[in-house]
Backbone as JSON Lines, residues from 0, in Angstrom:
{"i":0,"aa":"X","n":[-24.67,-6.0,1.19],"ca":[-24.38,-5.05,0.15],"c":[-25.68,-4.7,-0.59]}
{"i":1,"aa":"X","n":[-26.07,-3.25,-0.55],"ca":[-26.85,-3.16,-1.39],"c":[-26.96,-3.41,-2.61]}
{"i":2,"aa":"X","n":[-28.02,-3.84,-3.74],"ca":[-27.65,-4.4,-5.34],"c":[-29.01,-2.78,-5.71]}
{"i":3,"aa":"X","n":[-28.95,-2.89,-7.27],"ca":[-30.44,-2.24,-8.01],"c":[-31.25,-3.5,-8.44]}
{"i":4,"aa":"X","n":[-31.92,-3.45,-8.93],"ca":[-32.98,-4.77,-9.64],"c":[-33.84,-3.46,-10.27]}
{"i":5,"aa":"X","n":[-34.77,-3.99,-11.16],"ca":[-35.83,-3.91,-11.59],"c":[-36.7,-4.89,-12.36]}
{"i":6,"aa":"X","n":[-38.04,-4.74,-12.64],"ca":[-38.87,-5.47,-12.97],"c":[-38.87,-4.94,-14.55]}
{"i":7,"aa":"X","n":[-38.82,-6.31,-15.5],"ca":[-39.08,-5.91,-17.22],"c":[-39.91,-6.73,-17.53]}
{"i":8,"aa":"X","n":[-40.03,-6.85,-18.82],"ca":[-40.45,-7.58,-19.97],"c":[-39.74,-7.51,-21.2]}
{"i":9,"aa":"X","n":[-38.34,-9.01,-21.16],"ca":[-37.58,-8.47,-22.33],"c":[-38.09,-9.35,-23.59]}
{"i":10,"aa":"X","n":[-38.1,-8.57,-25.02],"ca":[-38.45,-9.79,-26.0],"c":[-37.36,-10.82,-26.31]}
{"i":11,"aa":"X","n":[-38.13,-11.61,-26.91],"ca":[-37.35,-13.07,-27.07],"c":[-36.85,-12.39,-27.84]}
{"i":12,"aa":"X","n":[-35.34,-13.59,-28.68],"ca":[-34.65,-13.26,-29.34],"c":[-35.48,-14.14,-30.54]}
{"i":13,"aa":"X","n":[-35.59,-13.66,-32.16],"ca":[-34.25,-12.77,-32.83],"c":[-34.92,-11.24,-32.52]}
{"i":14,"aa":"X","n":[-35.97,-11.2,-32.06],"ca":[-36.12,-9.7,-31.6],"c":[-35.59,-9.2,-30.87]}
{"i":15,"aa":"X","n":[-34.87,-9.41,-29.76],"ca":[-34.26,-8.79,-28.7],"c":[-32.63,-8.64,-29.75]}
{"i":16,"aa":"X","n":[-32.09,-9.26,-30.48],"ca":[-30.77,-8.8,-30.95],"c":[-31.37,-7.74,-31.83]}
{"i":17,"aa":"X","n":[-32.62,-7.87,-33.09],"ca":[-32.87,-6.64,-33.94],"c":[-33.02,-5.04,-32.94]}
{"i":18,"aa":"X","n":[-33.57,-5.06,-32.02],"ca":[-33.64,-4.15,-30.88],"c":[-32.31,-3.56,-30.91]}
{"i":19,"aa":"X","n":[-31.03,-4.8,-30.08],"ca":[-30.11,-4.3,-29.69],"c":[-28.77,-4.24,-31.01]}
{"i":20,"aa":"X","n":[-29.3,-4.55,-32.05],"ca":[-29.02,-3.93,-33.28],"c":[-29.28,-2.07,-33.71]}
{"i":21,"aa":"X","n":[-30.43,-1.87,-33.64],"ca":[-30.92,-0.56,-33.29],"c":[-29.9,0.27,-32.34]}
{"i":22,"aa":"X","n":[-29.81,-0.22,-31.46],"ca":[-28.96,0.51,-30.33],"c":[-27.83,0.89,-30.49]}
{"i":23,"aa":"X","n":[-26.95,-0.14,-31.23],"ca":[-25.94,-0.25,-31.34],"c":[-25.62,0.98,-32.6]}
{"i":24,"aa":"X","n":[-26.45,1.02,-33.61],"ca":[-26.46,2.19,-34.6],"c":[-26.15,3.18,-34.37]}
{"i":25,"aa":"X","n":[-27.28,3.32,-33.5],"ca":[-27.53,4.82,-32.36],"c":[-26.25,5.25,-31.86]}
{"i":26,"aa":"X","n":[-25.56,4.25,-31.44],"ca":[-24.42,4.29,-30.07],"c":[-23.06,4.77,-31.29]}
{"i":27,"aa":"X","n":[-23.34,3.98,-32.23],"ca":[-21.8,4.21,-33.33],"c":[-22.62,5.48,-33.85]}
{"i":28,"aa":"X","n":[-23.38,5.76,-34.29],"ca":[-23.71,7.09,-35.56],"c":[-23.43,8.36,-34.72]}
{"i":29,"aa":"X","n":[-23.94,8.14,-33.27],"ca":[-24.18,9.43,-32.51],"c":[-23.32,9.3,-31.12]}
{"i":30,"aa":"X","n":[-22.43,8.62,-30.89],"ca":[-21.63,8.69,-30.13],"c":[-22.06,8.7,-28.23]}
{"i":31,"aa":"X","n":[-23.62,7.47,-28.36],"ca":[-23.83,7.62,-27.42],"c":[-23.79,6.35,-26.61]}
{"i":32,"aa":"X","n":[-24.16,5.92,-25.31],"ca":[-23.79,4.72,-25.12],"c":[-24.65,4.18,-23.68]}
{"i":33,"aa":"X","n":[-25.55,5.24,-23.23],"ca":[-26.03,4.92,-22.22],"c":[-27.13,3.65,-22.29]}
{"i":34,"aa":"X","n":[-28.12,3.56,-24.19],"ca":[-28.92,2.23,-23.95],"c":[-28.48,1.39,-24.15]}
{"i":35,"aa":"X","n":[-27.32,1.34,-24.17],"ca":[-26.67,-0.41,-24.58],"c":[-26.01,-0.46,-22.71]}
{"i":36,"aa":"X","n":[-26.99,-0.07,-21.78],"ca":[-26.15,-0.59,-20.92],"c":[-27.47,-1.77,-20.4]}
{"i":37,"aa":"X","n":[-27.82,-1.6,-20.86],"ca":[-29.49,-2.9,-20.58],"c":[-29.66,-3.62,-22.26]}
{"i":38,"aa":"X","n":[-30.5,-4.75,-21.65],"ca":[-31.04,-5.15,-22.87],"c":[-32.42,-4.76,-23.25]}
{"i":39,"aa":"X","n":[-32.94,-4.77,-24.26],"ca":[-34.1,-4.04,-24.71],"c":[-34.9,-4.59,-23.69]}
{"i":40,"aa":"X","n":[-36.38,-3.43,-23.64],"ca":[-37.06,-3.91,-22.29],"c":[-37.96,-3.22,-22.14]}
{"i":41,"aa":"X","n":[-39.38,-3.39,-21.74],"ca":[-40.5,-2.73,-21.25],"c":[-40.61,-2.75,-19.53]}
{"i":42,"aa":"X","n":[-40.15,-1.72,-19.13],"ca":[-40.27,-1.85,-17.81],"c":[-41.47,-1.95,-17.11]}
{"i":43,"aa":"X","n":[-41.97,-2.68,-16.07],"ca":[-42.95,-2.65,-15.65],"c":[-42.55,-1.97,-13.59]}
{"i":44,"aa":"X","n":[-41.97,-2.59,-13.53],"ca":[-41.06,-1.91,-12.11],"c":[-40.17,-1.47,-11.47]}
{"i":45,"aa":"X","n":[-40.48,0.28,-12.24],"ca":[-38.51,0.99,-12.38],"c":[-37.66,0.5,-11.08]}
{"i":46,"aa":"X","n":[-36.45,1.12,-11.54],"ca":[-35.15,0.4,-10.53],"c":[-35.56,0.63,-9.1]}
{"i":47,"aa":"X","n":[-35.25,-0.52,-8.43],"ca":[-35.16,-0.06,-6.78],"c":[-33.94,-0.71,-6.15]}
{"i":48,"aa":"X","n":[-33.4,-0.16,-4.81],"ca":[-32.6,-1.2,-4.28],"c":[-32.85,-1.88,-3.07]}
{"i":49,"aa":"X","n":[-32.11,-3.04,-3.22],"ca":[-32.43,-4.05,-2.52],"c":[-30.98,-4.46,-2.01]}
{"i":50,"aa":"X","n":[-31.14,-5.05,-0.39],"ca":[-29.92,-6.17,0.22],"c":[-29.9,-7.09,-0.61]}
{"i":51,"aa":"X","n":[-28.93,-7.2,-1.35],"ca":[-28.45,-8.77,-1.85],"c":[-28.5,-10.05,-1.53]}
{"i":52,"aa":"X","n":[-27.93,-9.58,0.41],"ca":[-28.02,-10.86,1.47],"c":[-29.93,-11.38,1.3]}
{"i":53,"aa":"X","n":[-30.62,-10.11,0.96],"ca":[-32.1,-10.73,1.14],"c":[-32.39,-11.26,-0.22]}
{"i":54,"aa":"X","n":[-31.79,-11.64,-1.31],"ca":[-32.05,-11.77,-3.1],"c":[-33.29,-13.03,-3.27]}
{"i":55,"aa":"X","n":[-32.69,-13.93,-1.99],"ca":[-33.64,-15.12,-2.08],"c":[-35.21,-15.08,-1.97]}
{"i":56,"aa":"X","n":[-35.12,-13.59,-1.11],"ca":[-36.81,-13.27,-0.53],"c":[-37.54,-12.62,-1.84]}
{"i":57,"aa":"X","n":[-36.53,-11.86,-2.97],"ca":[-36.98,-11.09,-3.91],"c":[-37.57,-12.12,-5.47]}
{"i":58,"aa":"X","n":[-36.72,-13.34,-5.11],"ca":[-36.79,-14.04,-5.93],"c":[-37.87,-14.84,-5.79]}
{"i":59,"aa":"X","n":[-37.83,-15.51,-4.45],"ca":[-38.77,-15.9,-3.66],"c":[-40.55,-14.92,-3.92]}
{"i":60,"aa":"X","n":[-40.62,-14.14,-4.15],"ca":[-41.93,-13.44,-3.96],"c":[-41.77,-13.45,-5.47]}
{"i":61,"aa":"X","n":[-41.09,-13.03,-6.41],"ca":[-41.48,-13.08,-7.78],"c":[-41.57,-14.45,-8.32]}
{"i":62,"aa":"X","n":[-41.53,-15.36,-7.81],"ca":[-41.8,-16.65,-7.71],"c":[-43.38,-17.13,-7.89]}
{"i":63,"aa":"X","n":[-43.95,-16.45,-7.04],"ca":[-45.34,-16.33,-6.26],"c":[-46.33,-15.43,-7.21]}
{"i":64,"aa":"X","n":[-45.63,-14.3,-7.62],"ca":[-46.48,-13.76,-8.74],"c":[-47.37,-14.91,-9.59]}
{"i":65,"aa":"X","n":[-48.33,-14.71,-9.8],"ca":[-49.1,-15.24,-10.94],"c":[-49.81,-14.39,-11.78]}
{"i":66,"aa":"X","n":[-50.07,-14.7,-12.86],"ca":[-50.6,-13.96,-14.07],"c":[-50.54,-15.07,-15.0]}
{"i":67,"aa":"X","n":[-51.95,-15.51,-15.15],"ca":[-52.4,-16.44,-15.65],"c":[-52.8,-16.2,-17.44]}
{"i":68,"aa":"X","n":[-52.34,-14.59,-17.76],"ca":[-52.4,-15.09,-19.88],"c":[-51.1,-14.56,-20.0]}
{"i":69,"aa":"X","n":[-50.93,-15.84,-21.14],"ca":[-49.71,-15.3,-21.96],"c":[-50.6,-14.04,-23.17]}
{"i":70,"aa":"X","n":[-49.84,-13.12,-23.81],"ca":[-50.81,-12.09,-25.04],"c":[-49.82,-11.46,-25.61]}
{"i":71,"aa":"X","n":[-50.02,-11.03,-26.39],"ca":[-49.33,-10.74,-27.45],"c":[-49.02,-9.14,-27.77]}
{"i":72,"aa":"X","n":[-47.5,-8.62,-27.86],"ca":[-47.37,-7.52,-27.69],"c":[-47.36,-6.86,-28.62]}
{"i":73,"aa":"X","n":[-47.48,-5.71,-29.35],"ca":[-46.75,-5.31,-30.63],"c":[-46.06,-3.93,-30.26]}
{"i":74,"aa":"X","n":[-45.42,-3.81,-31.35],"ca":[-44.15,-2.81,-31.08],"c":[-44.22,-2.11,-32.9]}
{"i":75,"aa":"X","n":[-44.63,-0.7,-32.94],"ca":[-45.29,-0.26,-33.8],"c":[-44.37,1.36,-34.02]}
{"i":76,"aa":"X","n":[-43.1,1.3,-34.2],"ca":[-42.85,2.54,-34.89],"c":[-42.04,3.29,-33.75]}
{"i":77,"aa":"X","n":[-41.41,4.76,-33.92],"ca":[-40.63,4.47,-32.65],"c":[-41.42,6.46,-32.51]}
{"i":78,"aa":"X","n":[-41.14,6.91,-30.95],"ca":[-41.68,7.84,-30.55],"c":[-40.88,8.32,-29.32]}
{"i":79,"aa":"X","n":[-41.03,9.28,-28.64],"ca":[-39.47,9.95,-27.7],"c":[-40.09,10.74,-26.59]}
{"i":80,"aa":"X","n":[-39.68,10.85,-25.44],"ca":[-40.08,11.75,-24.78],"c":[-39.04,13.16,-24.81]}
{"i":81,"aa":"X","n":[-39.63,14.03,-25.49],"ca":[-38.5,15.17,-25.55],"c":[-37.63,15.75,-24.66]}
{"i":82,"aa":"X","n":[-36.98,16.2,-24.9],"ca":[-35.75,16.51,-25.55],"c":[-34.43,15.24,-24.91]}
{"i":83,"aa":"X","n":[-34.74,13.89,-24.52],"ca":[-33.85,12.93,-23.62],"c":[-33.9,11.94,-24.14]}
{"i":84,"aa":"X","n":[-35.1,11.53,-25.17],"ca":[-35.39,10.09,-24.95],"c":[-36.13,9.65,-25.96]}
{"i":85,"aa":"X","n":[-35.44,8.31,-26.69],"ca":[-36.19,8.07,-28.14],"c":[-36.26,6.49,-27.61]}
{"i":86,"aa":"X","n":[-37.62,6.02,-28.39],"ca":[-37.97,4.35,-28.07],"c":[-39.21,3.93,-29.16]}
{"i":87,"aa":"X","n":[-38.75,2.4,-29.17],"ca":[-39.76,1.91,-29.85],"c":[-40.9,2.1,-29.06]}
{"i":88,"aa":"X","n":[-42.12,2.61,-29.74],"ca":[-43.51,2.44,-29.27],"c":[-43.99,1.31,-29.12]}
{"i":89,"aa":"X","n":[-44.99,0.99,-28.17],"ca":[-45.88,-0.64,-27.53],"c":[-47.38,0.15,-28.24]}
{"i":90,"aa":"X","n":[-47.63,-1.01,-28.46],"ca":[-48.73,-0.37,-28.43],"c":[-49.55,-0.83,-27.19]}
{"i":91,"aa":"X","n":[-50.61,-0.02,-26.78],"ca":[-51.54,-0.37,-26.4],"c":[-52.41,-1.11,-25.94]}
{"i":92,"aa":"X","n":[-52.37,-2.52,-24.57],"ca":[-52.91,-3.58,-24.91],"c":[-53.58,-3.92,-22.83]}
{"i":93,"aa":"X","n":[-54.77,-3.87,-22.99],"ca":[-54.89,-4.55,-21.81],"c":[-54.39,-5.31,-20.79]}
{"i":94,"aa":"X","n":[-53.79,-6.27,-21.44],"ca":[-53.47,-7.55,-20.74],"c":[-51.94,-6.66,-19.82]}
{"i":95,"aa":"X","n":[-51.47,-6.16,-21.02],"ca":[-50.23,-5.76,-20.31],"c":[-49.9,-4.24,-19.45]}
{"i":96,"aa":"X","n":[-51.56,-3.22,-19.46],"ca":[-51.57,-2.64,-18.43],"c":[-52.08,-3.41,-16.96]}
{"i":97,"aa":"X","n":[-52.95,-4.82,-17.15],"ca":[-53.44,-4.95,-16.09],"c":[-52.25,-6.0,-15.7]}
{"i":98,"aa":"X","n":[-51.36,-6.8,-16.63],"ca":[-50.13,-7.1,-15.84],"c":[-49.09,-5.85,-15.28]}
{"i":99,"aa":"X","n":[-48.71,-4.91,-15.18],"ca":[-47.86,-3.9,-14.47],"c":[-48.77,-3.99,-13.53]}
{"i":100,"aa":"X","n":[-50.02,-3.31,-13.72],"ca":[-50.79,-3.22,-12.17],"c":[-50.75,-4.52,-11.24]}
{"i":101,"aa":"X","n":[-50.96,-5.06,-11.57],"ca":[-51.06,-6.55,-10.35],"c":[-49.22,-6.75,-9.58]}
{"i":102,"aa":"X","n":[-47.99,-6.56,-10.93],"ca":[-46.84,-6.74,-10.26],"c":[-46.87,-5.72,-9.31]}
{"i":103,"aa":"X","n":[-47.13,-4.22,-9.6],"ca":[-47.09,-3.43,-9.15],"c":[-47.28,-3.17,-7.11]}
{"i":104,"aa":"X","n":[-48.68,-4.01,-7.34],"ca":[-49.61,-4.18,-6.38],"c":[-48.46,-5.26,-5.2]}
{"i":105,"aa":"X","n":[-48.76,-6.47,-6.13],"ca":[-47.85,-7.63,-5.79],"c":[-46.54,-7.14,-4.45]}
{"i":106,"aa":"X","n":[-45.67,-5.97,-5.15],"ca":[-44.66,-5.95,-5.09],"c":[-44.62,-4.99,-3.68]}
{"i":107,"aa":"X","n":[-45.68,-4.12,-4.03],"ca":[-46.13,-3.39,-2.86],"c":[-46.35,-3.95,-1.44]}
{"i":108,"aa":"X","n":[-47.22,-5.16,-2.11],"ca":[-48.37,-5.96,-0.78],"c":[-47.07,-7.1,-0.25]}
{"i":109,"aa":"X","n":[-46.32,-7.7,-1.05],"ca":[-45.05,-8.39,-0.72],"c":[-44.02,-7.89,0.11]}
{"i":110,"aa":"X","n":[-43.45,-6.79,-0.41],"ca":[-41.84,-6.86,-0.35],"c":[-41.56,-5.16,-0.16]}
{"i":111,"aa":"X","n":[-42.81,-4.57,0.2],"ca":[-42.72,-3.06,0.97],"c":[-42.19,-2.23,-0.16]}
{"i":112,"aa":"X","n":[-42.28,-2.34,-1.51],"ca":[-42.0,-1.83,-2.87],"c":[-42.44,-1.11,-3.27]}
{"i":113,"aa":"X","n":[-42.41,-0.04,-3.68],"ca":[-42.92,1.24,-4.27],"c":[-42.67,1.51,-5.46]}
{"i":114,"aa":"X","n":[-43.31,1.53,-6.77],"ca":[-43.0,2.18,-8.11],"c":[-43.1,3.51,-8.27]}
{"i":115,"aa":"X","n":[-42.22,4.42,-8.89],"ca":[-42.11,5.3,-9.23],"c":[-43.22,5.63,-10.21]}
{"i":116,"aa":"X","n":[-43.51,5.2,-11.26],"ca":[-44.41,4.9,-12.37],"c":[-46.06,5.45,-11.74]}
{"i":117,"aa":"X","n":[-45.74,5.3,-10.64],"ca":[-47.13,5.06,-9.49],"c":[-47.13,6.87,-9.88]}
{"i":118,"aa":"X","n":[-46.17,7.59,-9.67],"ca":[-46.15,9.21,-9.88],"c":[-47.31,9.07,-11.07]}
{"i":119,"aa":"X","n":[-47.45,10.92,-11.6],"ca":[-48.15,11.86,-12.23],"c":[-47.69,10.63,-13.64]}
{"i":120,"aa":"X","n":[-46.74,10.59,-14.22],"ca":[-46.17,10.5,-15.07],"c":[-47.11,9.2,-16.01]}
{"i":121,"aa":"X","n":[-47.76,7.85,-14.71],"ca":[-47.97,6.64,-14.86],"c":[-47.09,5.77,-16.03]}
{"i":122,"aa":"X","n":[-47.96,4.9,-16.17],"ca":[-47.19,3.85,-17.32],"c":[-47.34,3.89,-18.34]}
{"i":123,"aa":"X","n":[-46.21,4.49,-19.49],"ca":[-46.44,4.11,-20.44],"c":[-45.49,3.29,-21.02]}
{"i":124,"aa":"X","n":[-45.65,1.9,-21.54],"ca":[-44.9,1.09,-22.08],"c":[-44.36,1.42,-23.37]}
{"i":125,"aa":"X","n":[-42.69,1.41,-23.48],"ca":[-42.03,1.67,-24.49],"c":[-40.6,0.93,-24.16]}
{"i":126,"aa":"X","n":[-39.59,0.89,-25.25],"ca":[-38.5,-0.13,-25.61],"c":[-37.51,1.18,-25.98]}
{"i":127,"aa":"X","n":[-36.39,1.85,-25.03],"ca":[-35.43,2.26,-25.06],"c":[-34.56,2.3,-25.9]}
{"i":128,"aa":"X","n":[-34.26,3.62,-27.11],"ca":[-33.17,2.91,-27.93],"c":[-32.18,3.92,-27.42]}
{"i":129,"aa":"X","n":[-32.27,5.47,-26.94],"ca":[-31.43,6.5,-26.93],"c":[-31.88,6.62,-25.92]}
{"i":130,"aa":"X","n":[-30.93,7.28,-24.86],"ca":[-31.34,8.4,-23.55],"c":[-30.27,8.95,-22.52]}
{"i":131,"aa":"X","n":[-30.91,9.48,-21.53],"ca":[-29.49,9.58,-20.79],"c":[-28.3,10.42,-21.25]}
{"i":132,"aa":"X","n":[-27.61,9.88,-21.94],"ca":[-26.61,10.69,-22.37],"c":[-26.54,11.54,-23.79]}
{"i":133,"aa":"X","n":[-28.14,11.6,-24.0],"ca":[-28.02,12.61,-25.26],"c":[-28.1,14.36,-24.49]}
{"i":134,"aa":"X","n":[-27.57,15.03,-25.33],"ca":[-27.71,16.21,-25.68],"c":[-28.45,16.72,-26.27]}
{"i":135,"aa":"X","n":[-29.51,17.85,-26.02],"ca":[-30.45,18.34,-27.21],"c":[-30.09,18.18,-28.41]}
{"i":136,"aa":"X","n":[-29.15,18.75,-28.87],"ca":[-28.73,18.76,-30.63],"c":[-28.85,17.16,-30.95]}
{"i":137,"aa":"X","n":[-28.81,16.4,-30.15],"ca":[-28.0,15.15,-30.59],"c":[-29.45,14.28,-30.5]}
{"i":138,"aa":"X","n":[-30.33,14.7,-29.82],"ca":[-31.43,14.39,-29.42],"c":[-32.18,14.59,-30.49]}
{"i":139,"aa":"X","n":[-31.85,15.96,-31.09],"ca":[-32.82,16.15,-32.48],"c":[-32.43,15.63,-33.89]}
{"i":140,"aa":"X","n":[-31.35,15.12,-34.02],"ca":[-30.58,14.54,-34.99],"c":[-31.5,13.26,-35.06]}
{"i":141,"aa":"X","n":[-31.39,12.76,-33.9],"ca":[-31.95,11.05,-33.63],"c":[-33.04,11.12,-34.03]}
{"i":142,"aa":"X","n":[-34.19,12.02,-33.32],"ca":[-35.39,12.11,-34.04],"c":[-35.97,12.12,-35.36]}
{"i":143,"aa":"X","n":[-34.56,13.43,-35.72],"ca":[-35.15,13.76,-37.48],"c":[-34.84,12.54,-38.09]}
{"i":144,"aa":"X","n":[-33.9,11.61,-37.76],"ca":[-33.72,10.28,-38.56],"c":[-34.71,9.55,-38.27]}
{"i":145,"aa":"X","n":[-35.16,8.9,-36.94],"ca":[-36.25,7.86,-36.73],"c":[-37.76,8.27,-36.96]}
{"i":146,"aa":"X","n":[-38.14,9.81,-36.58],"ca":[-39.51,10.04,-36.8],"c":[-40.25,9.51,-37.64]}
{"i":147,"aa":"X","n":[-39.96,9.18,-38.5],"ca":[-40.3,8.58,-40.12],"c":[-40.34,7.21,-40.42]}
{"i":148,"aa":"X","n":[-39.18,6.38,-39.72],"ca":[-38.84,4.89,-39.77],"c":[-40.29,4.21,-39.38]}
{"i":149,"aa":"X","n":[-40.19,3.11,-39.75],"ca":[-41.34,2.62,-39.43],"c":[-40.32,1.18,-38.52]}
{"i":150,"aa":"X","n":[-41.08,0.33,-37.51],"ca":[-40.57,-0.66,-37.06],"c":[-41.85,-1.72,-36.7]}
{"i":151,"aa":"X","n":[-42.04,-2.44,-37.11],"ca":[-43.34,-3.01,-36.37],"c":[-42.97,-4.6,-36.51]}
{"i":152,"aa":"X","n":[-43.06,-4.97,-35.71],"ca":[-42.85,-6.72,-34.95],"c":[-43.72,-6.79,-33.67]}
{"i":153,"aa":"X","n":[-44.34,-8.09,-33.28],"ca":[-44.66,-8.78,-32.46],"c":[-44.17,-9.63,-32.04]}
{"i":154,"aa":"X","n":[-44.76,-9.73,-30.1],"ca":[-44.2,-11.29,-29.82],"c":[-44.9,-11.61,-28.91]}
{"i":155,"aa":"X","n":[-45.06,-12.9,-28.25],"ca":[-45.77,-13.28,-27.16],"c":[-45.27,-13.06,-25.95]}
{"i":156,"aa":"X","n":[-45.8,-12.46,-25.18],"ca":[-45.35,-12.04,-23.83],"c":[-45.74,-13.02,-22.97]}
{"i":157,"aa":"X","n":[-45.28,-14.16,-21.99],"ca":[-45.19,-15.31,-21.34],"c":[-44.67,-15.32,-20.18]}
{"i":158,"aa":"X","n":[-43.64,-14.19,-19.82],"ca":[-42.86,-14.02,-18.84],"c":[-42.52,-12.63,-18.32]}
{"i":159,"aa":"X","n":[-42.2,-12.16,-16.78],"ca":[-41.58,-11.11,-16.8],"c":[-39.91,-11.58,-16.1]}
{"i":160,"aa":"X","n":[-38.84,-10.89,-15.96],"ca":[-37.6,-11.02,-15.86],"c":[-37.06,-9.68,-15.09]}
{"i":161,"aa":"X","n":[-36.55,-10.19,-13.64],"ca":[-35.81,-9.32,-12.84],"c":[-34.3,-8.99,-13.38]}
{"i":162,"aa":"X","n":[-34.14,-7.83,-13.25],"ca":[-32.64,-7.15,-14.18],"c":[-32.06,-6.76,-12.97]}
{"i":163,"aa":"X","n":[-30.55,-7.45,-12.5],"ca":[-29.66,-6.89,-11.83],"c":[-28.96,-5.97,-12.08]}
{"i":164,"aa":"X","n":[-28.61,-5.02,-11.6],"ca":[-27.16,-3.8,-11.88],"c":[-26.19,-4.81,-12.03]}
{"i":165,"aa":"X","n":[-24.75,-5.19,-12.72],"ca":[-23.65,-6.0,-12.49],"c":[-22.68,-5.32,-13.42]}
{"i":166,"aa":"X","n":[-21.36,-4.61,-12.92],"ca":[-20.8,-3.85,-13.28],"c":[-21.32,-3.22,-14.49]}
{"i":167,"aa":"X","n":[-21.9,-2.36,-13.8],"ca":[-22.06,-0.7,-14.59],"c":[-23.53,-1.54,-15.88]}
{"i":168,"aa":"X","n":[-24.11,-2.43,-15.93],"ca":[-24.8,-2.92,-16.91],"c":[-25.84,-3.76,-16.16]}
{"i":169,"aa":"X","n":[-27.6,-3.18,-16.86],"ca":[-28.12,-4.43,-16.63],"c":[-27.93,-5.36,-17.2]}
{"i":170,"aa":"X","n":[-28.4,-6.82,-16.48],"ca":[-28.22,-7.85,-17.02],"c":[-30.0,-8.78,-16.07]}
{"i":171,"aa":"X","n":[-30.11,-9.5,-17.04],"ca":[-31.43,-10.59,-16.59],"c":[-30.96,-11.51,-15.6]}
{"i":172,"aa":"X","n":[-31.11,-11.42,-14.72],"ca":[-31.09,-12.32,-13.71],"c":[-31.74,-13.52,-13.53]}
{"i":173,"aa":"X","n":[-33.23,-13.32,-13.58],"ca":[-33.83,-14.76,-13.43],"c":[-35.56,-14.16,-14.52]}
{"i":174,"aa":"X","n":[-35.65,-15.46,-14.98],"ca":[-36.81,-15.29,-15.66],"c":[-37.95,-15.98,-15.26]}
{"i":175,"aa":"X","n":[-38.92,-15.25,-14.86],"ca":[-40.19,-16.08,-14.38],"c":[-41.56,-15.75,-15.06]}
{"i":176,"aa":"X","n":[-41.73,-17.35,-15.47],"ca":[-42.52,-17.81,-16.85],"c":[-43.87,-17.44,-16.15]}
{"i":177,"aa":"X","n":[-45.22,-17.14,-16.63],"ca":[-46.4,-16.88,-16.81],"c":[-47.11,-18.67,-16.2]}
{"i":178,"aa":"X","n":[-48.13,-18.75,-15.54],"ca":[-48.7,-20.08,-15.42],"c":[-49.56,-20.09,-16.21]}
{"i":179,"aa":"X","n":[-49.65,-21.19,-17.49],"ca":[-50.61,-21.46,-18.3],"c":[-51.55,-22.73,-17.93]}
């Protein structure tokens, strides 16, 4: 059976509930519901699919990944790609463009994997609060409220975490810690 997966970086909790606090606002104020189908998340290796029967080989090679610093992320205010899509902003940080590139690579040189991200578009790291199922109008509502908000928290980034599809919702599958 085919499954989806993708590659993240979700924050620890109590940040990951303030996140999916956020969402949940979004989802009751504006009647939308598509980011509460994941948990908050910086993607590093959009969705692909994979045989299930093979899960052990996927797990197995993200196993093998290494990335030897843990570093520290921050999350600084929120920003949208128009007219679809509103998210907390990342900022900016080495460690965690040259970690996407290496999974990236990894995943390629492993397991015959291709990122999308790899397109025109490249990587930019951001934390999902609205998308998908907005509507322009509804899209600009969200904005005129958040443009202004300020949000800023940090956390240590230590790990990345494969996200299964499992009815109709991601969910974290397995978490694999950073070697210090």
């Amino acid at each position: 059976m085919i499954q989806k997966y993708f590659i993240a970086i979700v924050p620890p909790d109590p940040l990951l509930f303030e996140i999916q606090e956020v969402k949940k606002t979004i989802s009751q104020n504006y009647k939308t519901k598509g980011a509460l189908r994941s948990p908050g998340h910086i993607t590093l290796h959009m969705p692909f699919s994979w045989e299930e029967e093979k899960e052990v080989k996927l797990v197995s090679c993200l196993e093998t990944f290494k990335f030897d610093e843990t570093f520290n992320i921050t999350l600084d205010g929120f920003s949208c790609f128009e007219p679809r899509v509103v998210f907390i902003n990342v900022k900016e940080e080495n460690a965690l463009f040259l970690l996407q590139k290496k999974l990236v690579q990894h995943a390629k040189n492993n397991l015959q994997l291709f990122n999308q991200s790899d397109d025109m578009r490249g990587f930019h790291p951001h934390i999902t609060i609205a998308f998908r199922d907005l509507k322009k109008p509804v899209f600009y509502k969200i904005w005129e409220e958040f443009n202004s908000k300020t949000f800023q928290e940090n956390f240590s980034c230590q790990s990345i975490c494969l996200l299964k599809h499992i009815n109709n919702h991601w969910e974290v599958y397995k978490e694999f810690k950073f070697s210090t």
